[in-house]
C-alpha positions in Angstrom: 163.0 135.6 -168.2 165.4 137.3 -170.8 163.9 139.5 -173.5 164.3 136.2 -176.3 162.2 134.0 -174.0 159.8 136.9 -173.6 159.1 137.7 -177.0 159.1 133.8 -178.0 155.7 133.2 -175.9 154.5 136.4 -176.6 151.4 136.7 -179.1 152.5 137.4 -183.3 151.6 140.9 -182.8 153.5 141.6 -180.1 156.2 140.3 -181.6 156.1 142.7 -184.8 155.6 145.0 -182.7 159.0 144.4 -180.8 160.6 143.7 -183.9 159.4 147.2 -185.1 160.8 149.2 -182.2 163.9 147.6 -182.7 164.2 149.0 -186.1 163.0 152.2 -185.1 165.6 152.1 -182.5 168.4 151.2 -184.3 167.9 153.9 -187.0 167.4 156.5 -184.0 171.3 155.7 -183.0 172.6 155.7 -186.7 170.9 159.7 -186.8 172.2 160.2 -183.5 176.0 159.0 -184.6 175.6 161.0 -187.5 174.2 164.5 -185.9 177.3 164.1 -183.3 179.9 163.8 -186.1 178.9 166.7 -187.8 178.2 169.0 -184.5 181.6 170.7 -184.4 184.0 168.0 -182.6 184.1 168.0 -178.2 185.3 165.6 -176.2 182.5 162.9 -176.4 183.2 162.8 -180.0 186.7 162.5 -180.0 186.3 160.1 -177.0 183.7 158.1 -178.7 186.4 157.3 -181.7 188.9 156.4 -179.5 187.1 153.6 -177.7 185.3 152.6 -180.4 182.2 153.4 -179.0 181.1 155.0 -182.2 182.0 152.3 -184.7 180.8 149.3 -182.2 177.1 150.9 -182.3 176.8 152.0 -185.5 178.1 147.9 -187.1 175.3 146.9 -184.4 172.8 149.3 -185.7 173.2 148.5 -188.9 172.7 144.0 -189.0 169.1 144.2 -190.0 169.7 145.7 -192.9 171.0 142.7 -194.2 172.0 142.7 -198.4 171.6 146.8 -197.7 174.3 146.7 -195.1 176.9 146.6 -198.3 176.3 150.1 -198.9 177.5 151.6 -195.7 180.6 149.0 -195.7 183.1 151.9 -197.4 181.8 154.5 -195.0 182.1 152.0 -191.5 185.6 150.6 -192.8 187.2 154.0 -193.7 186.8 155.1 -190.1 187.7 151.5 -188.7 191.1 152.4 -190.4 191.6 156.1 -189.5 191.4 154.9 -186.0 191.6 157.8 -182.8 191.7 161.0 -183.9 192.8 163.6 -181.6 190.4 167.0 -180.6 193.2 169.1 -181.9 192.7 167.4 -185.5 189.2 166.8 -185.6 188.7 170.7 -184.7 191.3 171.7 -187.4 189.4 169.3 -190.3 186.0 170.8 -188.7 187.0 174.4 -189.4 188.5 173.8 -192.7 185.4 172.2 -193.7 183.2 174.6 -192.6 184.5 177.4 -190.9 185.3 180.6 -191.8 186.9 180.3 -195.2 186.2 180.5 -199.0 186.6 176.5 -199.4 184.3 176.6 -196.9 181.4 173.6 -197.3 178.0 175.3 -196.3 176.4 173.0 -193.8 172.9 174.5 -193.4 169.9 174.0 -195.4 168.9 177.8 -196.1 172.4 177.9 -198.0 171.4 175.1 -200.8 167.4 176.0 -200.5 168.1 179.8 -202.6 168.0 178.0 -205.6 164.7 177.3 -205.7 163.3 181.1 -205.2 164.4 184.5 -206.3 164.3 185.9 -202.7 168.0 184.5 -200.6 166.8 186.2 -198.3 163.2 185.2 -197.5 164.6 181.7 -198.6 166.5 181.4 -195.5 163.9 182.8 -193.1 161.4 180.9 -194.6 163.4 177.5 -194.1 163.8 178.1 -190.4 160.5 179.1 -189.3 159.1 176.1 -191.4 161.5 174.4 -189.0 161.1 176.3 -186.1 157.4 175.1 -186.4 157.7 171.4 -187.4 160.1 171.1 -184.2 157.8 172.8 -182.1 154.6 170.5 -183.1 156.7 167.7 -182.5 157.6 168.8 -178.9 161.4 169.6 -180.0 163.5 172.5 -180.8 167.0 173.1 -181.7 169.4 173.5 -179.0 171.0 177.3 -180.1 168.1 179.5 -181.2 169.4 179.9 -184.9 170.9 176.8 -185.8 167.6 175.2 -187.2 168.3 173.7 -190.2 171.7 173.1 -189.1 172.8 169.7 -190.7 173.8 168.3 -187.1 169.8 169.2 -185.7 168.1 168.0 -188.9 169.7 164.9 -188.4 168.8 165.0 -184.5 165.4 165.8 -185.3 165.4 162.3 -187.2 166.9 160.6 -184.4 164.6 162.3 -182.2 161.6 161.1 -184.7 162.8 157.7 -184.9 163.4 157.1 -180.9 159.6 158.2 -180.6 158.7 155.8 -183.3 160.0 152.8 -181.6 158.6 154.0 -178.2 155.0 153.8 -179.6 155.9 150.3 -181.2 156.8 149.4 -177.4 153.8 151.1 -176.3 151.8 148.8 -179.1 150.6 152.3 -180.2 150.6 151.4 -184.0 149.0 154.2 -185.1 151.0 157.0 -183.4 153.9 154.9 -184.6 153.1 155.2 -188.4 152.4 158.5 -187.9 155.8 159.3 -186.8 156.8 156.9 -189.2 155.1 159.4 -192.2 156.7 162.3 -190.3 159.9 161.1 -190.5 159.0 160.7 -194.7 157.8 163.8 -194.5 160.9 165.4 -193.3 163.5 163.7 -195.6 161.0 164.5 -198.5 160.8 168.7 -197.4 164.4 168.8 -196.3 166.8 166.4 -195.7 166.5 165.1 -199.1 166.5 167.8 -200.8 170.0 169.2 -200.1 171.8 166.3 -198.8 173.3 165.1 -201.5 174.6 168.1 -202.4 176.2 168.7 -199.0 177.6 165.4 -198.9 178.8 165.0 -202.6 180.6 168.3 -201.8 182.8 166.7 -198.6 183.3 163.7 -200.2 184.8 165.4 -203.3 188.0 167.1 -201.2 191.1 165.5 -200.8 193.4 164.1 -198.3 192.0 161.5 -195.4 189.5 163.1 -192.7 186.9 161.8 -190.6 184.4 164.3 -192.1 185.1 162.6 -195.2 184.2 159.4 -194.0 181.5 160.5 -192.7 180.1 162.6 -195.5 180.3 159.2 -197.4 178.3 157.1 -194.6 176.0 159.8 -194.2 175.1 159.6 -197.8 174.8 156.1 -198.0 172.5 156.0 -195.4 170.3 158.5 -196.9 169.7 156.4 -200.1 168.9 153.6 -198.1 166.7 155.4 -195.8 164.9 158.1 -198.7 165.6 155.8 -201.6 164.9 157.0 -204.9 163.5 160.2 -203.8 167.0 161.3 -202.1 168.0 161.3 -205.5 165.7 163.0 -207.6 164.8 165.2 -204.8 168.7 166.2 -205.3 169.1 170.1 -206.8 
């Protein structure tokens, strides 16, 4: 019995509930394209753009947004047309971006966070063992001690949120699933969302043609679809 036929004589709520983890699961891979495209740039990247792999799954991901699925259309078409792009480039846009240089565009949170507190300091130490924790009570850390509220992890963590989400729709666990649900909320609304925009805005605003553009402008347009008004005011 395919998975149509199965969920066609199964009861309403299992149905929801299929239709659910779907969702979840589809915006698990849209974080997960996005945290890989702004780790710095490695084979499976590269490789990913050059098959198309990349761009297949993220146009699937994205159908059941319907009217929504608009606002992503610049972001999904300007890296349709750039095409491959070799390692060798995407590491040279990488560091320009955010390496080591005085153009450079800061891609952690702690770096946007000072201005809401005197302390720089404390600011940045206070971000990542707020995020050190939330990982942790999730059952998730960041790959390299340190890189906590990296722009790559925080969008992993969501993927990692989301993928859990639509394994407790599976599970017909509705409660654990709205829990992660709020979670996720939670974490757009104490982080994501509140530096985000800047980051992005900042990438977007550069010239010339890069992937990292493109991306910065995906990544953004996702966001107000997925935070909605509050990605915007929560802007600083």
């Amino acid at each position: 019995m395919s998975e149509e036929q199965r969920l066609h004589s199964a009861s309403p709520r299992t149905r929801s509930f299929a239709i659910l983890a779907r969702v979840a699961h589809f915006r698990s891979q849209l974080y997960r394209w996005l945290a890989l495209g702004f780790f710095p740039p490695d084979d499976a990247l590269a490789g990913a753009l050059e098959s198309g792999a990349m761009l297949d799954e993220m146009n699937a991901a994205t159908l059941w947004l319907g009217d929504d699925r608009a606002r992503l259309a610049a972001g999904l078409d300007e890296i349709d047309r750039l095409g491959p792009v070799a390692l060798g480039t995407l590491q040279a846009d990488y560091e320009r971006f955010f390496g080591k240089s005085v153009d450079r565009v800061p891609d952690r949170e702690s770096a946007y966070r000072w201005r809401d507190v005197s302390d720089v300091v404390g600011a940045s130490g206070d971000v990542a063992r707020a995020l050190r924790q939330q990982y942790r009570q999730c059952g998730a850390a960041a790959a390299a001690p340190g890189s906590e509220d990296h722009v790559a992890v925080e969008l992993e963590f969501m993927a990692y949120l989301c993928a859990r989400e639509a394994g407790a729709w599976g599970a017909e666990t509705p409660e654990t699933a709205r829990q992660l649900r709020r979670q996720q909320g939670n974490f757009l609304d104490d982080h994501l969302g509140r530096w985000l925009p800047d980051f992005c805005r900042q990438i977007e605003g550069r010239r010339g043609e890069s992937f990292y553009i493109c991306l910065a402008r995906l990544c953004d347009s996702w966001m107000r679809i997925e935070h909605g008004p509050g990605y915007v005011a929560g802007s600083r």
